[in-house]
C-alpha positions as CSV (number, residue, x, y, z in Angstrom):
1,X,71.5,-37.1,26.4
2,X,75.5,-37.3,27.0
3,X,76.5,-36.0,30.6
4,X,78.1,-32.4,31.3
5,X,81.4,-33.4,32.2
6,X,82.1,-29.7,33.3
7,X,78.9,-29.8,35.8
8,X,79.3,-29.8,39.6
9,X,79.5,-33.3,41.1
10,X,80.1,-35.1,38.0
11,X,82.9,-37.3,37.2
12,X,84.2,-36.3,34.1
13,X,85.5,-40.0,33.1
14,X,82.6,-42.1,34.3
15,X,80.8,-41.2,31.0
16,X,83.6,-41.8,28.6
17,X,84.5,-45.1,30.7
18,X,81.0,-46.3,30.0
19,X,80.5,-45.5,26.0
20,X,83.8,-47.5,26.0
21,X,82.7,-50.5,27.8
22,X,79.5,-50.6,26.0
23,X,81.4,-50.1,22.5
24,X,84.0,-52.7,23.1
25,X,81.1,-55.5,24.4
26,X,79.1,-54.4,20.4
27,X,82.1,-55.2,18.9
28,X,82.8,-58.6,20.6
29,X,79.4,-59.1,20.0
30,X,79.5,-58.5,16.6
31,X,82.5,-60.7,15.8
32,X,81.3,-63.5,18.0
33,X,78.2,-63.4,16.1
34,X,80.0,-63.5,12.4
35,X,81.9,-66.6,13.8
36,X,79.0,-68.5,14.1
37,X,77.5,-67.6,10.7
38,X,80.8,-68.6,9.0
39,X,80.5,-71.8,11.1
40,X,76.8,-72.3,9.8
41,X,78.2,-71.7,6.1
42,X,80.5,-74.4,6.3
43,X,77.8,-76.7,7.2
44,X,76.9,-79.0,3.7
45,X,74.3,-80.9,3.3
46,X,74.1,-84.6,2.6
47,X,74.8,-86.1,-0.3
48,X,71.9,-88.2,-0.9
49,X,68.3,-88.1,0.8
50,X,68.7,-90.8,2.8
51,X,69.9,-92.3,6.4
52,X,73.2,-93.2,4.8
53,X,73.9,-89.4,3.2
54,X,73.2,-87.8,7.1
55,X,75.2,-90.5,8.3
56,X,78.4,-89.2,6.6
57,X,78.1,-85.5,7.8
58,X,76.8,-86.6,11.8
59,X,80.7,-85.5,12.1
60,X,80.4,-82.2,10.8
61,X,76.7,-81.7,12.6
62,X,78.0,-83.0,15.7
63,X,81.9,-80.5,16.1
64,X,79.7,-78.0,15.1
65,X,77.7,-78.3,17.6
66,X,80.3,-78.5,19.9
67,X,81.7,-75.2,18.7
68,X,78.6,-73.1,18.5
69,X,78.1,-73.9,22.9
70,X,81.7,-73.0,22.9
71,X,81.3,-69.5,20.9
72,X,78.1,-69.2,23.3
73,X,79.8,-69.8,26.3
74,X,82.1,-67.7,25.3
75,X,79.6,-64.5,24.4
76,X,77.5,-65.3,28.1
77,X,80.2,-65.4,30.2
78,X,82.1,-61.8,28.5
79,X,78.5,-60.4,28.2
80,X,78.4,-60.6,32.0
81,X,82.2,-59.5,32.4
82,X,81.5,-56.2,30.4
83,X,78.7,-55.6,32.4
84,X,80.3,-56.0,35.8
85,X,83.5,-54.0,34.7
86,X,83.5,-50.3,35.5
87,X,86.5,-49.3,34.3
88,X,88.2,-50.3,30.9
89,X,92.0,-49.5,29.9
90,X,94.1,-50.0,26.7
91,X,95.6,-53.5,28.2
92,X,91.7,-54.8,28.8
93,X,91.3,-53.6,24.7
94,X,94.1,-55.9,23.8
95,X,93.3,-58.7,25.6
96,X,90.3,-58.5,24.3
97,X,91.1,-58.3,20.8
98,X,93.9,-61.7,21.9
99,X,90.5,-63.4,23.1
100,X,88.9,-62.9,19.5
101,X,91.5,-63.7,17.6
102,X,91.2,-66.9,19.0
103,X,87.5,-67.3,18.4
104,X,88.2,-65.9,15.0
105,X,90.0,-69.2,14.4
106,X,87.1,-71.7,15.8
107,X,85.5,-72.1,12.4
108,X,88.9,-73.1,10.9
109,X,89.3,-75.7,13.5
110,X,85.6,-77.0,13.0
111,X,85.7,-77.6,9.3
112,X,89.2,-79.4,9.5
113,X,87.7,-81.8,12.5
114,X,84.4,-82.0,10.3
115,X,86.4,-83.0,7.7
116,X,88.9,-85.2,8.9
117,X,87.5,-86.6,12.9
118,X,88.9,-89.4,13.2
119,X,92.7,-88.1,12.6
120,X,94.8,-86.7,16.0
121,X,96.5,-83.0,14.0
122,X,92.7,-82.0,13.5
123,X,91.9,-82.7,16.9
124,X,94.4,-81.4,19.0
125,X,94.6,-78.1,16.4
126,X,91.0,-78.2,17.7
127,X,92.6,-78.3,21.5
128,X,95.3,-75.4,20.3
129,X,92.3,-73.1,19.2
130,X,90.8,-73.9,23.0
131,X,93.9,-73.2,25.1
132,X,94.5,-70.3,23.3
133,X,91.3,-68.7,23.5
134,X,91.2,-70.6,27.0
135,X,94.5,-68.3,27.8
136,X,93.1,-65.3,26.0
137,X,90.0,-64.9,28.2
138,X,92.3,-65.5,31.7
139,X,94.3,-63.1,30.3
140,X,91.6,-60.7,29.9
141,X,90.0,-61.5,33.3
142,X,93.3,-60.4,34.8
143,X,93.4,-57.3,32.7
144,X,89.7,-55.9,34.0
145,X,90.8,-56.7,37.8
146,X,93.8,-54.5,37.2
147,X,92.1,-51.6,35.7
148,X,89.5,-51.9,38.3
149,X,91.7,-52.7,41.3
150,X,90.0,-50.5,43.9
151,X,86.3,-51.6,42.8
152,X,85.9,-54.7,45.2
153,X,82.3,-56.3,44.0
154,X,84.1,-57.4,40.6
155,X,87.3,-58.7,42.4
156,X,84.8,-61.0,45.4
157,X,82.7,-62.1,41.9
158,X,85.7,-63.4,40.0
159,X,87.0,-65.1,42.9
160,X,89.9,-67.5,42.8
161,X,88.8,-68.2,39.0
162,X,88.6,-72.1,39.2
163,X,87.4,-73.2,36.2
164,X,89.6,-70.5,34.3
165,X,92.0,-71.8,35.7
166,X,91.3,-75.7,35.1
167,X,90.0,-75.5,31.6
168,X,93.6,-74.8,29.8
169,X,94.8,-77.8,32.2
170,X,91.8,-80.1,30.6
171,X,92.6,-78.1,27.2
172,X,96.7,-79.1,27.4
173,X,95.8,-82.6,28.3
174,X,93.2,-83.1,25.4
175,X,96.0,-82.1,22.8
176,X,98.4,-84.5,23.9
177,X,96.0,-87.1,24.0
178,X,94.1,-86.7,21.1
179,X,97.8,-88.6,19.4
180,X,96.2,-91.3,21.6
181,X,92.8,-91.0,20.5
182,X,90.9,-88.1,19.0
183,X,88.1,-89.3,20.6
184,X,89.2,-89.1,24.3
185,X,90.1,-85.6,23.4
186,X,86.5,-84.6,22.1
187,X,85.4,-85.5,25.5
188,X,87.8,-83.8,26.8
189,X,86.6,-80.7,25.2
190,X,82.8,-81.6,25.9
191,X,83.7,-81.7,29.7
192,X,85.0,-78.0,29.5
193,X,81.9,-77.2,27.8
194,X,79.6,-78.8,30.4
195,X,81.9,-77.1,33.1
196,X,81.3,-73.5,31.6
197,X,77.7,-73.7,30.5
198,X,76.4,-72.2,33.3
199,X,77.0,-68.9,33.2
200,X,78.8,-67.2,36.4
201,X,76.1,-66.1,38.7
202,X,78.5,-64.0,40.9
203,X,79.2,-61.9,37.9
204,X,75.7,-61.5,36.8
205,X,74.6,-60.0,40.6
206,X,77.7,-57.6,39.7
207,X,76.5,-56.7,36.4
């Protein structure tokens, strides 16, 4: 049952503030969650019904892979940011919709390294889709501090934001190394993966 804005001792905005949250992490949800089905799409099967025909799309199975921990990295960690944000404004609605717009590119990224691993513009397009999604979610970070400034819990959780702000440092290098060798930069992208997998327990407490 919605709140009486007009009743004594309510604040009138605290309501709409929260529908908007809430309705902003659905819709993240929602796109995150058609990203990985196109992903899952692109996925073929082998050729033949043997060793040799799964040999030939380990690539594919394997950047796939890689992708889906990213997307789900990705969906954790803003889950728990929505949740610890009290306030949302229009800037946190852009950045937001920056941050999927990268994402929205992952499967395009996947299906050309699937396609094509063992060549450096698939690979460091790959690292292009990272950094900017990388960037994005800073970006959006930064955003949710702002419109929150005077709430302090969110600003103590998100701290000095190491790892946001070392992953588009691993991301940049990865791109410029992957004309060395694509391979180097898949690691490089695995690391970043490893670094965010846990999910940020200070923002959870928040939350």
């Amino acid at each position: 049952m919605p709140l009486d804005s007009s009743s004594p001792g309510n604040d009138s905005n605290e309501p709409l503030v929260e529908l908007d949250a809430h309705r902003l992490e659905a819709f993240s949800d929602s796109v995150m969650a058609v990203i990985i089905t196109i992903m899952a799409f692109d996925l073929k099967t082998p050729m033949s019904a043997d060793l040799h025909g799964l040999q030939g799309r380990v690539p594919s199975i394997l950047v796939y892979i890689l992708s889906f921990t990213f997307v789900g990295i990705y969906w954790n960690n803003h889950h728990h940011l929505l949740r610890a944000t009290r306030r949302i404004s229009g800037a946190v609605m852009w950045t937001n919709l920056h941050l999927l717009f990268w994402l929205s590119l992952i499967p395009f990224a996947t299906a050309w390294v699937g396609t094509a691993h063992a060549s450096a513009l698939p690979a460091s397009v790959y690292g292009v889709v990272a950094l900017g999604a990388a960037l994005a979610y800073f970006a959006l970070v930064r955003s949710i501090l702002r419109a929150n400034v005077d709430d302090s819990a969110i600003a103590r959780a998100v701290g000095r934001d190491v790892k946001g702000i070392l992953s588009p440092i691993i991301y940049a290098g990865a791109i410029a190394l992957a004309f060395v060798s694509p391979y180097i930069s898949y690691g490089c992208y695995a690391v970043v993966a490893i670094i965010w997998f846990v999910p940020d327990r200070r923002l959870a407490k928040v939350a």
